[in-house]
C-alpha positions as CSV (number, residue, x, y, z in Angstrom):
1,X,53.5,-36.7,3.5
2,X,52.7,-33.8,5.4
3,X,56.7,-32.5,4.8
4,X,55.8,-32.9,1.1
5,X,52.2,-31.2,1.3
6,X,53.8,-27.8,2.8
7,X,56.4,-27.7,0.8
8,X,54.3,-28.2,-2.6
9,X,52.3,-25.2,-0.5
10,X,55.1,-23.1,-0.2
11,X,55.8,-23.4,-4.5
12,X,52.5,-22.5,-4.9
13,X,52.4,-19.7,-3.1
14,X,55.5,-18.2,-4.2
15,X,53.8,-19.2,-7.9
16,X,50.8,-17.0,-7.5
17,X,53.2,-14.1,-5.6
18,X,55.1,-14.0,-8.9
19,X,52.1,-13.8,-11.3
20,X,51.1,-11.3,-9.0
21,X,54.0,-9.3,-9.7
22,X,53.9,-10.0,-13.5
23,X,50.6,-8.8,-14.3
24,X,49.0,-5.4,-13.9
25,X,47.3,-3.7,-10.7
26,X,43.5,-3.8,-11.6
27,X,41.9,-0.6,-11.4
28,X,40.3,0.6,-8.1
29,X,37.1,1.7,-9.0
30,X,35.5,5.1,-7.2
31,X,34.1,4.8,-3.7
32,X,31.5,7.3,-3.0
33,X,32.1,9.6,-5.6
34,X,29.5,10.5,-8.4
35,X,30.3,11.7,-11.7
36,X,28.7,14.5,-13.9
37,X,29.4,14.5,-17.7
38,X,28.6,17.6,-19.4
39,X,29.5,18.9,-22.7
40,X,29.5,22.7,-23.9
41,X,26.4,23.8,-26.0
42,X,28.3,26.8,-28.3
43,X,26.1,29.6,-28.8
44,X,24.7,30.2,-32.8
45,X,27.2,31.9,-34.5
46,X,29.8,31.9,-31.5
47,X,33.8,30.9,-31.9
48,X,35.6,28.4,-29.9
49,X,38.3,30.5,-27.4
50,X,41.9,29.2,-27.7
51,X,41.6,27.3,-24.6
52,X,39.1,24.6,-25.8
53,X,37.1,25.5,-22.5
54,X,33.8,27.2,-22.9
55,X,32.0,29.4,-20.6
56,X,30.7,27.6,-17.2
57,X,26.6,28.9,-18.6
58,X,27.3,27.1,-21.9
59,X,27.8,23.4,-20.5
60,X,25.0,20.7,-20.4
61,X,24.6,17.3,-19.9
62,X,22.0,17.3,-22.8
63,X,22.1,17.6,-26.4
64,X,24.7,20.1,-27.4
65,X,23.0,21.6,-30.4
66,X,24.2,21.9,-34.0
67,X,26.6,24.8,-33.7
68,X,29.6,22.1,-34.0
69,X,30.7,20.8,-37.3
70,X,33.5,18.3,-38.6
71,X,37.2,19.2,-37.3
72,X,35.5,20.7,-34.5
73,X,37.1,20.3,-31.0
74,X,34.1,20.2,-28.6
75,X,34.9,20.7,-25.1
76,X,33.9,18.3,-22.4
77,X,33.9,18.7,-18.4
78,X,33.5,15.8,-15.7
79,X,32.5,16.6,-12.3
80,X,33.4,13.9,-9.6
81,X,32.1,14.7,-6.3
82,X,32.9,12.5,-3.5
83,X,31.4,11.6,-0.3
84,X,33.6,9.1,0.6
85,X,37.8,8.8,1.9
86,X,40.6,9.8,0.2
87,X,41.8,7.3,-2.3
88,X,43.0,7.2,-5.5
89,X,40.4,5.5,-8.0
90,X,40.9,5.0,-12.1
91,X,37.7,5.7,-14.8
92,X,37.2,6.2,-18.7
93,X,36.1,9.2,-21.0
94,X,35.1,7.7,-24.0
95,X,33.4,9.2,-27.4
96,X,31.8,7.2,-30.6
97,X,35.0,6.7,-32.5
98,X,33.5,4.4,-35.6
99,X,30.2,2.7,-37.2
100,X,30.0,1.3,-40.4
101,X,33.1,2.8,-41.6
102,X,31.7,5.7,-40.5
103,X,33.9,8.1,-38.5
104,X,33.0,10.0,-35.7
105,X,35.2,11.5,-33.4
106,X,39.1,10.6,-34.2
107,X,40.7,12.5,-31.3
108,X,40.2,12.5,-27.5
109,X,42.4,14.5,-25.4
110,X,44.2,13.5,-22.0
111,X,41.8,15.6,-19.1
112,X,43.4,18.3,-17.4
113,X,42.4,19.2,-13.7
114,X,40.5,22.8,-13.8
115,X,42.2,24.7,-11.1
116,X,39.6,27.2,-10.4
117,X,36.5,24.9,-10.3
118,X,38.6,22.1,-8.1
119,X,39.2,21.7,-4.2
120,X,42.3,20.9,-3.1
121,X,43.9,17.6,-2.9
122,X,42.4,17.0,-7.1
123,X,45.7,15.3,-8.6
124,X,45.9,13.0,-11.9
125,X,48.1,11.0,-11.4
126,X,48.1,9.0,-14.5
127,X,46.1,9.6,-18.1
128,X,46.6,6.5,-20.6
129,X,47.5,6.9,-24.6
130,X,44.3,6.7,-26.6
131,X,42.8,3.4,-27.0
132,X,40.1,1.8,-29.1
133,X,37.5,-0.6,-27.8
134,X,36.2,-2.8,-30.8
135,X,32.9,-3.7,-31.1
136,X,32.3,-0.6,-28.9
137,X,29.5,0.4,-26.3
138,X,26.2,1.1,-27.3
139,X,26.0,-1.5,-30.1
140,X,28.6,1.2,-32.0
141,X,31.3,-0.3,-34.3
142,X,34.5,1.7,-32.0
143,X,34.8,3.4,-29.4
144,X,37.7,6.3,-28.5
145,X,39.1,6.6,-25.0
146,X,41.2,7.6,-22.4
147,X,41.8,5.9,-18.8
148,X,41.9,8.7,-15.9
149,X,43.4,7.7,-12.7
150,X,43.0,10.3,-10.0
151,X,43.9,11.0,-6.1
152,X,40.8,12.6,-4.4
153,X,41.2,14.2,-0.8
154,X,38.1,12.9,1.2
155,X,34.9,15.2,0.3
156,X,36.8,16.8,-2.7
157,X,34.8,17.9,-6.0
158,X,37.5,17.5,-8.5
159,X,36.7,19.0,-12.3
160,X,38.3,17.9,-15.6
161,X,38.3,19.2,-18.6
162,X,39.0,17.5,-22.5
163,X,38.0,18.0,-26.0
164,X,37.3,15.4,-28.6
165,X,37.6,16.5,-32.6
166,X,35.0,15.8,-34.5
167,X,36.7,13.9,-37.7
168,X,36.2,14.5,-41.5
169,X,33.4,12.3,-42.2
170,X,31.4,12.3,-39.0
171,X,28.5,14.1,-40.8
172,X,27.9,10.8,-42.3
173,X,28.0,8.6,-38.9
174,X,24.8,6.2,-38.7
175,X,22.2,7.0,-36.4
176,X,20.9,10.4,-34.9
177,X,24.2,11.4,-32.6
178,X,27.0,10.9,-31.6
179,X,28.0,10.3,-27.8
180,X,30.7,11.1,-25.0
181,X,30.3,8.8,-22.1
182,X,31.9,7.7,-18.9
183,X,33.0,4.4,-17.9
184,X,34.9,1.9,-15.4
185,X,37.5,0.2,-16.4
186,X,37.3,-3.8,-16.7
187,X,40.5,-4.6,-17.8
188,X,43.3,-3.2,-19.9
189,X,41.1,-3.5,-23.4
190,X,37.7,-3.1,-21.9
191,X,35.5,-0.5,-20.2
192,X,32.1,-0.6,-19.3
193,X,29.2,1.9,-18.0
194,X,27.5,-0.7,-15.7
195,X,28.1,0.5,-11.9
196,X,28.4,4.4,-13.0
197,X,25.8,4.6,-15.5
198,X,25.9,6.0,-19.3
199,X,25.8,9.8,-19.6
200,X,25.5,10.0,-23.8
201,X,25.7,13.7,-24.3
202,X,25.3,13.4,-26.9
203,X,25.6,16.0,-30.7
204,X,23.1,15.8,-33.5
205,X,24.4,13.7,-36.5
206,X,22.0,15.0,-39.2
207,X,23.1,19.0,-38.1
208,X,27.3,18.8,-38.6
209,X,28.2,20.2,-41.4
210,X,31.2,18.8,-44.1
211,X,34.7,20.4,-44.7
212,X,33.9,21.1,-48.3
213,X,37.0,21.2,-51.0
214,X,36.0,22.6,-55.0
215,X,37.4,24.2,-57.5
216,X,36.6,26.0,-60.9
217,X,38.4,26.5,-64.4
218,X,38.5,28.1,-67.2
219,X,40.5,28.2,-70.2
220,X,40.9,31.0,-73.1
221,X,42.8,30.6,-76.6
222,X,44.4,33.3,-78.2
223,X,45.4,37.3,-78.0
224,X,42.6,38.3,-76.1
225,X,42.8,39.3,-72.1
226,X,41.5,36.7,-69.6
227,X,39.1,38.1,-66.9
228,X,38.7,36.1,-63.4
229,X,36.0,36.9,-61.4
230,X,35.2,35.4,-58.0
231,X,32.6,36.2,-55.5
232,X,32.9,34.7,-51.6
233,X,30.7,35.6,-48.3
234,X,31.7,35.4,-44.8
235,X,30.3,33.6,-42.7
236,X,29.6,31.1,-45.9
237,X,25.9,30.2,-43.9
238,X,24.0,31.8,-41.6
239,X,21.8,29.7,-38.8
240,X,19.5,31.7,-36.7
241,X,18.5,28.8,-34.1
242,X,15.2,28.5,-33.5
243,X,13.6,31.8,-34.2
244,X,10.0,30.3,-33.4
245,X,10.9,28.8,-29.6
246,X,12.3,32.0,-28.4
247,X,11.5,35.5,-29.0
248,X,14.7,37.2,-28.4
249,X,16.5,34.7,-30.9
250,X,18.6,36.4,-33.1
251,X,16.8,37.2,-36.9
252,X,19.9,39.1,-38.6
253,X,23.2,39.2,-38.7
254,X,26.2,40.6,-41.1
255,X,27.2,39.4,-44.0
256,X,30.6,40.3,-45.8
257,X,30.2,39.3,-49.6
258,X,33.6,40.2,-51.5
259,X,34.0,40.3,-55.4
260,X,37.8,40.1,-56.6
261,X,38.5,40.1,-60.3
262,X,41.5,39.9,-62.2
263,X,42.9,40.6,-65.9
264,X,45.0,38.5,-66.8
265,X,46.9,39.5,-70.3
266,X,47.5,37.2,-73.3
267,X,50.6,34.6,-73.4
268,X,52.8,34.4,-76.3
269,X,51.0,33.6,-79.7
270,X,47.5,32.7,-80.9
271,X,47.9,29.1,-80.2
272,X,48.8,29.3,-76.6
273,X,45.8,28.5,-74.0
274,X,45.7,30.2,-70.9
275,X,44.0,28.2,-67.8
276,X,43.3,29.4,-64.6
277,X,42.3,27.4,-61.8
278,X,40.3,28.7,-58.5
279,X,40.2,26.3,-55.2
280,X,37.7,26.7,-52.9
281,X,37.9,25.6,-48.8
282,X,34.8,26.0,-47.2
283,X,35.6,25.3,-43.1
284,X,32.3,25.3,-41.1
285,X,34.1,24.8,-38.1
286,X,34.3,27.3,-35.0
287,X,37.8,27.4,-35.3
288,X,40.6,28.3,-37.5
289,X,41.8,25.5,-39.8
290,X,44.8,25.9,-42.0
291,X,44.7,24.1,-46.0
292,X,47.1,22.9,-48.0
293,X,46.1,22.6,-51.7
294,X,47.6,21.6,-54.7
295,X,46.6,21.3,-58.5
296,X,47.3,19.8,-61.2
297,X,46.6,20.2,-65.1
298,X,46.7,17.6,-67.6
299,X,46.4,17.4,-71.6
300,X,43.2,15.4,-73.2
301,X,40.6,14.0,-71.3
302,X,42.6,11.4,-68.6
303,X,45.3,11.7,-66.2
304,X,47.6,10.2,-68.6
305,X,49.2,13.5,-69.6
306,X,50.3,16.2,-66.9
307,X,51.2,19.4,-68.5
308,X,54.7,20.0,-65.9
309,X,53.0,23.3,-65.0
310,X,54.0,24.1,-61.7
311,X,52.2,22.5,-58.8
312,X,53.6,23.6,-55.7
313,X,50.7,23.5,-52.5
314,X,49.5,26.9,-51.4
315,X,48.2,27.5,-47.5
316,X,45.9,29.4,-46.6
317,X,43.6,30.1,-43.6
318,X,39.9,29.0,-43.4
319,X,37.3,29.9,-40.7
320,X,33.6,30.7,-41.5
């Protein structure tokens, strides 16, 4: 009996050393080390640098104002500082991804150490693909992040920095912002804030602006010329911030309005219809964004006849 009970031991044991083996190393949550989630508050008016980083005045762990817009990447810094050993610990960034159907931020990317704001002995050693958490936290439909594991010398302050793009469609996400948080992670599908707490920087729904896409025609019959006149500003608004809170806030600024015209003479015979189609892109981002347009004419009042006039897209570059 006893034979049989040490051997049915040893099975066991070997049972739970190759489920062991099978399934993944849990996380090892921080010890000691606190975390500070800030996002970057862009000046009125001001352009995001090339880097995605923002100036080190410009970053807040409040509301980050309503200088970004949709396709927007807004820069995001973490802060761990620890008191404790060295170890090597795995957390989340994570940003509103979804509510309603409602899109809000559709890219987060992996977190790069910031050389000149880190001690040594700051490594990442691993950063995760992007993964969605459905339902999300906060109550929020999905949420958007990336898991962070990191080796920390003992009394290190280790600083990261990302970006998250705000997506077409975000001006329309429910609520009155959208947030970036921080988490711990449960398990391979789950992260939580509880036992690091929630940070929600957090950006102003009701102040992003849309990408905007129009366009105008007109047509002409007969000998005579055809005149096209267009008139476009840059920047296409102007937001002074709150010129009642501060005194020194900005009240004018420069405007570039420029009027093109063409003349455009007559095609073939008095039958013949000339048409002339004008796109507009209107980008209220702080960055460059490049469109590809394309248009298409048809006969009658459906789709149901395309003219075969040619169609090929056209780029162009759009910033405010």
């Amino acid at each position: 009996m006893t034979r049989t009970f040490s051997r049915l031991a040893a099975i066991a044991a070997s049972l739970v050393a190759l489920l062991a083996l099978a399934s993944p190393a849990l996380a090892t949550d921080p010890d000691h080390v606190n975390f500070t989630l800030e996002g970057c508050r862009l000046p009125v008016g001001a352009t995001l640098p090339s880097s995605v980083i923002c100036d080190d005045s410009q970053y807040t762990t409040g509301n980050l104002g309503k200088s970004w817009n949709e396709l927007d990447l807004v820069p995001y810094r973490l802060t761990a500082d620890s008191n404790g050993p060295e170890q090597t610990w795995t957390m989340a960034v994570a940003l509103d991804a979804e509510d309603s159907s409602k899109p809000g931020y559709d890219v987060i990317s992996a977190p790069v150490v910031n050389d000149s704001h880190s001690d040594d002995g700051c490594e990442i050693t691993g950063v995760s693909a992007e993964k969605i958490m459905s339902p999300g936290m906060g109550g929020i439909s999905k949420t958007r992040y990336r898991e962070l594991t990191v080796h920390q010398a003992a009394g290190a302050t280790c600083v990261f920095d990302y970006y998250g793009r705000l997506a077409i469609g975000s001006h329309l996400f429910p609520g009155s912002s959208l947030h970036a948080n921080k988490a711990l992670v449960v398990d391979s599908d789950t992260i939580t804030v509880s036992g690091i707490g929630a940070a929600d920087v957090s950006i102003p729904v009701k102040e992003i602006a849309p990408q905007e896409l129009s366009k105008n025609m007109s047509a002409n019959q007969g000998s005579a010329f055809t005149w096209s006149v267009n008139k476009t500003t840059s920047p296409s608004e102007v937001n002074f911030g709150n010129t009642c809170a501060y005194n020194d806030a900005e009240r004018t600024t420069q405007v570039t309005v420029t009027v093109t015209w063409e003349r455009i003479a007559p095609q073939g015979g008095s039958g013949d219809i000339t048409l002339v189609t004008h796109v507009f892109a209107t980008n209220p981002a702080a960055r460059t964004i490049t469109v590809n347009v394309s248009d298409q004419m048809y006969a009658g009042a459906d789709q149901s006849s395309p003219l075969g006039l040619p169609t090929e897209p056209s780029s162009c570059m759009v910033r405010t």
